[in-house]
N, C-alpha and C positions, 0 to 999 in steps of 0.2 A: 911658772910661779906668777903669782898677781899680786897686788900690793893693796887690795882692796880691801875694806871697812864693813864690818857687821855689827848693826844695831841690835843687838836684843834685849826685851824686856821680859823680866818675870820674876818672880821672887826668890829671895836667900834663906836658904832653909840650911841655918849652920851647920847642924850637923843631919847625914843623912844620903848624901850625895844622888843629890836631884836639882832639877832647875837652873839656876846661874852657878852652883858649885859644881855642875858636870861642863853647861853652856862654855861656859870661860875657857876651863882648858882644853877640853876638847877641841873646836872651834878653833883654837889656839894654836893646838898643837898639829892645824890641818894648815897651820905657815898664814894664816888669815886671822888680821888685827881686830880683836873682838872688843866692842862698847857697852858696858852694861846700866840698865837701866832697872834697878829692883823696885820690886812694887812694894813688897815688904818684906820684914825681917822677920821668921821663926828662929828660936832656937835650936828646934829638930821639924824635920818632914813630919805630916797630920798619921802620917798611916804606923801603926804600931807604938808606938809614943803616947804617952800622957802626960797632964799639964806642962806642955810646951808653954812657950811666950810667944807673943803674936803683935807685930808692930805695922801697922798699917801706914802704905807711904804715900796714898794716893792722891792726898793732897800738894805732895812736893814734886808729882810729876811736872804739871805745867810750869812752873819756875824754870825746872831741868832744859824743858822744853826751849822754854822762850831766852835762855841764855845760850844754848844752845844754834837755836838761829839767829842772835845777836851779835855770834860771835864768826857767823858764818860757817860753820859745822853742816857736811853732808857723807850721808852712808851710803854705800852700796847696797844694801840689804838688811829687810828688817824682820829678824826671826821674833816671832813673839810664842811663849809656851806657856806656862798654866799665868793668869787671870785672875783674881778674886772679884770682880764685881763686873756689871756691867756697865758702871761709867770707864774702870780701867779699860773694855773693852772702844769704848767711845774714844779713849783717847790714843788707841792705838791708829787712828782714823786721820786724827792731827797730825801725829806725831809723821805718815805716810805723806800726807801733804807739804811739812813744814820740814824736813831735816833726811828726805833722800834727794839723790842725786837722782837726774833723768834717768829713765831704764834700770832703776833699781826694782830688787827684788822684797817681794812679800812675801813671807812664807810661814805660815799658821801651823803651829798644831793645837787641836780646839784644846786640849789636857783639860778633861773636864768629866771620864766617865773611863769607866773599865770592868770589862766583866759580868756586863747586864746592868750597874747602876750610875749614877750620878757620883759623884764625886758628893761629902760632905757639905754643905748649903749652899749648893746650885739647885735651881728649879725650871721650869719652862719658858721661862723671860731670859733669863739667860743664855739658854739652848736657843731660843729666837735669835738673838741679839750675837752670838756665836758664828750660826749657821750666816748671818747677813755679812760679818768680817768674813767671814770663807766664802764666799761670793764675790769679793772685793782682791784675792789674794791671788796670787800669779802659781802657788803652789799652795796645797792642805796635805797635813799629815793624819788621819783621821785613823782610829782604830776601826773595827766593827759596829763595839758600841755606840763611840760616839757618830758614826754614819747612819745607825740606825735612829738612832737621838735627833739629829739634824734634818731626815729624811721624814720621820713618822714611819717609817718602814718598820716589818718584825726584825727583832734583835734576835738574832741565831751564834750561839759561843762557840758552837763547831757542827760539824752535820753540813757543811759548807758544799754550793752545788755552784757551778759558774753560773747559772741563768739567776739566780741570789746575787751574788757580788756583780753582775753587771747592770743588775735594778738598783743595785745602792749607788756603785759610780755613776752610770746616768741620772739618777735625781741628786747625786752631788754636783755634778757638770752642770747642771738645769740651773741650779742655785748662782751658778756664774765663774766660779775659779777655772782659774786657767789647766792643772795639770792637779789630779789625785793622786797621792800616793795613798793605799789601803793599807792598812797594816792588819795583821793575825790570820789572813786568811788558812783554813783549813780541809785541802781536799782530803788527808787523809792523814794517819796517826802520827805518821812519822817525819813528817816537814808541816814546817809553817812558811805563808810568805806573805808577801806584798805584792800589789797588783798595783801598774804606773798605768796610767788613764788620761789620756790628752782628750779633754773636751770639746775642743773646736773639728779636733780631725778624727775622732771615737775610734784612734789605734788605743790597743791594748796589750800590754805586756807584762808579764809577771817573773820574778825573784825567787826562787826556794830558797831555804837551806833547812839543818837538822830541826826536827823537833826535840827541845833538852828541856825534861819535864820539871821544870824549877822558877818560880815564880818569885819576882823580889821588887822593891820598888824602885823607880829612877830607869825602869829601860827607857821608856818611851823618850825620854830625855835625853838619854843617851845617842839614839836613835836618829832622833831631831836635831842635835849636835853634827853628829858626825856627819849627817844626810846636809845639812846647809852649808860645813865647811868645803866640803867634796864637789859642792856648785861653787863654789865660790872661787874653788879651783879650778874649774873650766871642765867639768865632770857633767856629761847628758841625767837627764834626771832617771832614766832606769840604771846608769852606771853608781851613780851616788845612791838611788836606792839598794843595792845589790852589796855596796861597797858597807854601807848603814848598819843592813842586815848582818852580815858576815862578822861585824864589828862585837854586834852584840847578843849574838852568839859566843863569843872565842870571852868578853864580857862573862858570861852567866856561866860557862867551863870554868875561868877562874876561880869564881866563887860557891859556886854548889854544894861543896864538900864543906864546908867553914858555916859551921852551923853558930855562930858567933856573928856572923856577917849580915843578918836577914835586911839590913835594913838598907841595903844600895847592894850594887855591883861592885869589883873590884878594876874599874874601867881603866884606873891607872897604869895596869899591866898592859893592857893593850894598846896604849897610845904609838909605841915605836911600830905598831903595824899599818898605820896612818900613816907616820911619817914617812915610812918604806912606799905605800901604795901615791902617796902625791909625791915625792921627792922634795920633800918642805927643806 
């Protein structure tokens, strides 16, 4: 057990269960003190919902900031997930600089594209300004898409061949970050995985589990949650990958069935397999 501090910043999207409404407990509930920093408040997640509310916090970031290290405030780690602009992206840069402790961790996931597209009003300057934070970060959680997005590389949704996903982790590694996690890889119908890619030493190791053909929002969050509390408890990054994966899987079994639910996972049910798998 450790007693260490997790920075992360990204938005509250009340209802919906994604972003810092997964972050928090998750994280949480892996026995590791989590800090949150929202960038904004929705009412609900952007994906299925209409006329949400939208409150944009990014001018209160740097305030947070600099009371922050006035107050002497330092974290072990700073997960950052979905983004809305590319100055928030700027300030996840400070925020590195000014309020972790030595040998803290970075760990990006770009949440910015799925499926072949962009996410709603990203463009190419941000994908730029994306891919340069993931250059900077000591881990990336990157899908397909957005590896392909980051790389200029073709974007392939399955039909997956390893000589494919090792052109994407190498011009991911090219870019600068320390260790890729890949996420959706697909050799074949019946599992999906993650490929763990150490750039400096180009060992490669990869993750299965089921493929469970149900699609919902907030995995990737989920994902990113459970993959940073699992380091942060003294977990190698293909074991926290692996553990990540498994996670949200047993996640998307929950909820499949519950055609009422489309709009997150039921991740709550799975927490007590966290808590069994780190001894929190």
């Amino acid at each position: 057990m450790t007693d260490k501090k997790v920075l992360t910043i990204q938005d509250i999207s009340c209802m919906g269960q994604c972003s810092l409404t997964v972050a928090l407990p998750i994280i949480s509930a892996c026995g590791v003190e989590t800090v949150i920093l929202p960038s904004a408040v929705l009412s609900t997640h952007t994906g299925g919902f209409t006329g949400y509310t939208f409150r944009d916090l990014t001018e209160d970031i740097p305030g947070i900031m600099s009371h922050w290290k006035k107050e002497g405030l330092k974290f072990d780690c700073l997960y950052t997930g979905y983004r809305g602009s590319v100055l928030q992206i700027e300030y996840v840069g400070q925020l590195k600089e000014n309020v972790l402790n030595d040998g803290a961790k970075l760990i990006v996931d770009p949440a910015m594209a799925d499926h072949g597209n962009l996410y709603y009003g990203f463009d190419q300057d941000f994908v730029a300004k994306m891919a340069e934070l993931c250059g900077t970060a000591d881990v990336i959680l990157p899908n397909v898409t957005e590896a392909a997005f980051m790389t200029g590389l073709e974007c392939r949704l399955d039909g997956h061949d390893e000589a494919y996903i090792l052109e994407l982790l190498k011009a991911l590694g090219q870019k600068g970050a320390g260790t890729v996690i890949l996420k959706g890889i697909r050799y074949n119908k019946d599992e999906i995985g993650v490929a763990v890619y150490d750039s400096k030493t180009e060992n490669l190791d990869y993750y299965f589990t089921e493929f469970v053909p149900y699609l919902s929002h907030g995995t990737g969050d989920c994902y990113a949650a459970a993959f940073t509390g699992a380091v942060m408890q003294g977990k190698d990054y293909l074991a926290a990958a692996g553990l990540a994966a498994d996670f949200v899987v047993e996640c998307i079994k929950k909820t499949k069935d519950d055609k009422n639910h489309a709009y997150g996972v039921k991740f709550e049910r799975v927490l007590p397999m966290l808590v069994q798998e780190l001894n929190c």
